[in-house]
N, C-alpha and C positions, 0 to 999 in steps of 0.2 A: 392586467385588465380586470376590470369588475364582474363578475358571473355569476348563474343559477344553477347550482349544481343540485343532482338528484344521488345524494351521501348515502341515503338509506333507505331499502324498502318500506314503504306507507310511512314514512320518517318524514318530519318538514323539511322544504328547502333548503339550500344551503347556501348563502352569497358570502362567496370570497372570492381573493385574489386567485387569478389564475394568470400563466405564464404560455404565453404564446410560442409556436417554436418558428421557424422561417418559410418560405414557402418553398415547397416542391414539385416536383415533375404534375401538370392539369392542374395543381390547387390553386386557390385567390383569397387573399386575404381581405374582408371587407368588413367596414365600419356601419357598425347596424344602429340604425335611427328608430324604427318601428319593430314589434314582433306581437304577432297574434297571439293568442292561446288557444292549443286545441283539444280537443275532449282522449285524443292520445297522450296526452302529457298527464290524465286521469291514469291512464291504465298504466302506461311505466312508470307512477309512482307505486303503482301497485304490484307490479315487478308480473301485470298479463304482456308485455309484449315482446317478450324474451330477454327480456336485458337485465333481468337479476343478478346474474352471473358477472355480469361487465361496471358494474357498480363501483366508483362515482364516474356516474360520466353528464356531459351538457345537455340542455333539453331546446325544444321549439325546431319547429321545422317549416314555417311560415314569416318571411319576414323581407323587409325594403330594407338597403343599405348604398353604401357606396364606395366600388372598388378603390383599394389603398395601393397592393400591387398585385402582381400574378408572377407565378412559377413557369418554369420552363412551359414549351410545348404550348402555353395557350395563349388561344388567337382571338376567340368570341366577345369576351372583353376587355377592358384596358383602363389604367389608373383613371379614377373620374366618374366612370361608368355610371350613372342607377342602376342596380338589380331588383331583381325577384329574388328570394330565396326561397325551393320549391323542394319537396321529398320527389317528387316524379323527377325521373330522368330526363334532361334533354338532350340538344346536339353538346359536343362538346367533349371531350375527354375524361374519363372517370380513375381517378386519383387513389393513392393509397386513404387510408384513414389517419385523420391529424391527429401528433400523440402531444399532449400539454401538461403543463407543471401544474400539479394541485398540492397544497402542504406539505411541499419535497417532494412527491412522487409522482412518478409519470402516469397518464391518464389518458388513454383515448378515449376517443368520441366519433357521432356520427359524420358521414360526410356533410352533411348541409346540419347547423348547428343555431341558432337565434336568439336564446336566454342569455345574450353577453354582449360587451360592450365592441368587442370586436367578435369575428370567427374565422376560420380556416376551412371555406369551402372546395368541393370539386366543383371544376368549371361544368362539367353537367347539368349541376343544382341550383345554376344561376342564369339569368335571362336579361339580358339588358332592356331597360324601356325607356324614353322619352322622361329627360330630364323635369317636366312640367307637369307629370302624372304622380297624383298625390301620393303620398306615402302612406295612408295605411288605404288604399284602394291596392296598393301594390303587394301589401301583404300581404292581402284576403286572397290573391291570384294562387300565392306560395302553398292553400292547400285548400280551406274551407268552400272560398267563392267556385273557386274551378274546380272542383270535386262535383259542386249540386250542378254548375252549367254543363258540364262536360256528360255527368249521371243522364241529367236530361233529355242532351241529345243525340247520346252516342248508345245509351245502354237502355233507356226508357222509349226513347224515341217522339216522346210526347209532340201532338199534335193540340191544334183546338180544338175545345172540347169534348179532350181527354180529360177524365176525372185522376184525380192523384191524392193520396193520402201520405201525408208524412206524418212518422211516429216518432215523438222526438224533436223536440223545439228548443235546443241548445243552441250554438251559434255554428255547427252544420245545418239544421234541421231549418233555421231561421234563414240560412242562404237558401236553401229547395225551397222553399215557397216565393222566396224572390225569383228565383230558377224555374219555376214551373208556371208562375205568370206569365214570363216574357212568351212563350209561344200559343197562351190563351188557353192552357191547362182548365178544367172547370167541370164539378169543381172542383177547389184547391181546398184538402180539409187537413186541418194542425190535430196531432193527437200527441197530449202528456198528462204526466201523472200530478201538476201546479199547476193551481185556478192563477195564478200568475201569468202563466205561457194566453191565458185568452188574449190578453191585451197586447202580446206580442201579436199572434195569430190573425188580431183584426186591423194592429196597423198596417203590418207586410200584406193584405188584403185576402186572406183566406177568409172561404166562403163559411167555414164550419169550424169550431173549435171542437173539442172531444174532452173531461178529462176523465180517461178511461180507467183511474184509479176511483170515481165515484158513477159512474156510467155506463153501462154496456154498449160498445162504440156499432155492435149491430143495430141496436135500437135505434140509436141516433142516426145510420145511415135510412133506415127504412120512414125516418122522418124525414130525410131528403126526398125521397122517392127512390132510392138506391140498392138494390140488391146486392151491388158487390161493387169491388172497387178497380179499374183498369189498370192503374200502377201505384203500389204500395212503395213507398221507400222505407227502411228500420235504419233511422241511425245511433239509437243506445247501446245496442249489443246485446240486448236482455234478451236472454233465453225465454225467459215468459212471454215477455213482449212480442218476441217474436213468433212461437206457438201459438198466441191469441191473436195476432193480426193475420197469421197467413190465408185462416178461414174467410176470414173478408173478401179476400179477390173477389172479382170476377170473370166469369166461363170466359177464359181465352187470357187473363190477365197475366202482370208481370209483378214479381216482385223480386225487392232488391236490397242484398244486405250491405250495407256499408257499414255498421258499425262492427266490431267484430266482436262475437262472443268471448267468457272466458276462456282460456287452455283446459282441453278436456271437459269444457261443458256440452250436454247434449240436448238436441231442443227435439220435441216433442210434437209429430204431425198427429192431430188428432183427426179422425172420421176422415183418414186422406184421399176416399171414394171422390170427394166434393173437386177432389186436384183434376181428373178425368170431366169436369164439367166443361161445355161450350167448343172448343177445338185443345183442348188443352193447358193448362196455366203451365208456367214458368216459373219457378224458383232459381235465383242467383245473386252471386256474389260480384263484387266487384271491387279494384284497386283505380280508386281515384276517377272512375266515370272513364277511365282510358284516356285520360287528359295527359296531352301532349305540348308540355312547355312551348314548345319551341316556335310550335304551329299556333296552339288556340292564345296563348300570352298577347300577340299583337292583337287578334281578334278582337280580343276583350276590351284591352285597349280603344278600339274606335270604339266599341259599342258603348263606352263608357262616356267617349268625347261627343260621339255623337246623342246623349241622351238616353239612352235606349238603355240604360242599367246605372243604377239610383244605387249609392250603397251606405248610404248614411244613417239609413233607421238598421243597419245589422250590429252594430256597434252601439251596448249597452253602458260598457264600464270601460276605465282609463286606469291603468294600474304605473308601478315603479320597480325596477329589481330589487327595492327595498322590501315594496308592499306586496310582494307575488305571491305568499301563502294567502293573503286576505284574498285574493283572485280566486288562487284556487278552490279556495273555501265558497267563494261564492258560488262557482260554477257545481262541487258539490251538489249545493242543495236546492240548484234548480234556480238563483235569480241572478241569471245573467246568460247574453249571447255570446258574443264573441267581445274577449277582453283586449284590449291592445295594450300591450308594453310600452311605455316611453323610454327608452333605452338611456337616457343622458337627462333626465330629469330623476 
């Protein structure tokens, strides 16, 4: 099969053949149609997500496919299937790691895998959905979409006429503001360092754009009438970024890192008397909004059917495993959200 392999730290892509091996005890073997790109595919080329050491191995962790077959022990899907393909755990059995052929040698990879024409999932990492649910709406589930819904509502807790700030208008940042409208967020303000991101930020309907690299984003709240902010989300990882936004809150606010810093970077609370303001602010982290395949996947699903979640303006760029350094080039330097894979074009 055809793949995107990650050969060399901050090294371009790599597409070659790769040799699949059989399947085993929970694993599935599925035929991937769609795959997202997502701003972790930034940092393990960069060898921040710990995976220097394990070098070449597969990439993407968001993606629609269609089961071919399954190994032992599993019962959740069956040849035919549509899936999800999702890094959060669900029901299901969690498998060894699939080891495959790369220029003669053997090579593992992660358990849920997407940059290829096939993969070697655990049944954990895959969700069965309704044959008639688009495919790259199914992708977006596998990490970016249900990251900002799940962040929302599980870990934000956002209400109407909660104010919410996201910092960061990549195609995470671009799902949180779709994310933070549905329960009447408000208002909903975009902060990045490309006067580009405005016209993202006004069609997804944010009430304020920011770009905080030409701006002081205090200033511009205090032009809303805004003291401080009730839920900050950071999805870049920038240590700066996120030292300059944390003073924003506001007395009793919440904020939330999703993006993750680098290894050994240290971020800097400055005058953190202001933390002790209102009943206390909150700084935290979070894995995935605590998004639960197995449970919010159907969820979404109706919310999708029933109207109530539009996901066609998050999707910027259409890329090819040919074209996937041009992708990632793109996402680089800030013009593009989220890119989808055509896996077989």
């Amino acid at each position: 099969m055809r793949a995107v392999i990650l050969e060399k730290i901050n090294g371009p892509l790599a597409i070659g053949e790769v040799t699949l091996p059989r399947v085993s005890t929970g694993q599935v073997l599925v035929k991937i149609l769609v795959s997202g790109i997502c701003g972790s595919q930034l940092q393990e080329i960069a060898g921040n997500k710990g995976n220097a050491k394990f070098v070449p191995h597969l990439l993407g962790h968001e993606g629609c496919g269609i089961v071919e077959d399954v190994g032992e022990g599993v019962t959740k899907v069956k040849k035919g299937d549509k899936v999800v393909l999702h890094w959060r755990k669900g029901e299901g059995l969690e498998s060894d790691f699939p080891s495959y052929t790369f220029k003669g040698k053997t090579m593992q990879s992660g358990k849920v895998t997407t940059f290829s024409e096939y993969t070697i999932a655990s049944e954990n990492r895959l969700t069965p959905v309704p044959s008639d649910v688009p495919d790259d709406f199914c992708a977006l589930l596998g990490c970016g979409l249900s990251t900002a819904l799940a962040t929302i509502e599980n870990e934000a807790r956002v209400t109407a006429g909660t104010s919410v700030m996201i910092v960061g208008l990549g195609g995470l940042g671009a799902c949180f503001i779709k994310a933070a409208k549905l329960p009447g967020a408000k208002p909903v303000i975009g902060v990045d360092i490309y006067d580009a991101k405005k016209e993202v930020a006004d069609a997804l309907g944010a009430d304020l754009f920011i770009n905080s690299a030409k701006e002081d984003a205090k200033n511009a709240l205090e032009r809303l009438g805004l003291n401080g902010v009730d839920v900050i989300i950071e999805t870049s990882g920038d240590a700066k970024s996120i030292s300059s936004t944390i003073p924003l809150l506001a007395g009793s606010g919440t904020y939330i890192l999703v993006g993750q810093p680098k290894p050994r970077e240290s971020i800097e609370i400055t005058d953190a008397l202001h933390l002790f303001g209102g009943e206390g602010k909150t700084i935290k982290a979070t894995q995935g909004g605590q998004f639960s395949p197995s449970r919010d996947i159907p969820r979404y699903v109706e919310m999708y059917r029933s109207g109530k979640l539009d996901v066609k303006d998050l999707i910027t760029h259409r890329t090819t495993l040919d074209t996937v350094n041009d992708a990632i080039e793109l996402m680089r330097t800030g013009k593009a959200n989220r890119i989808m894979i055509d896996i077989w074009q």
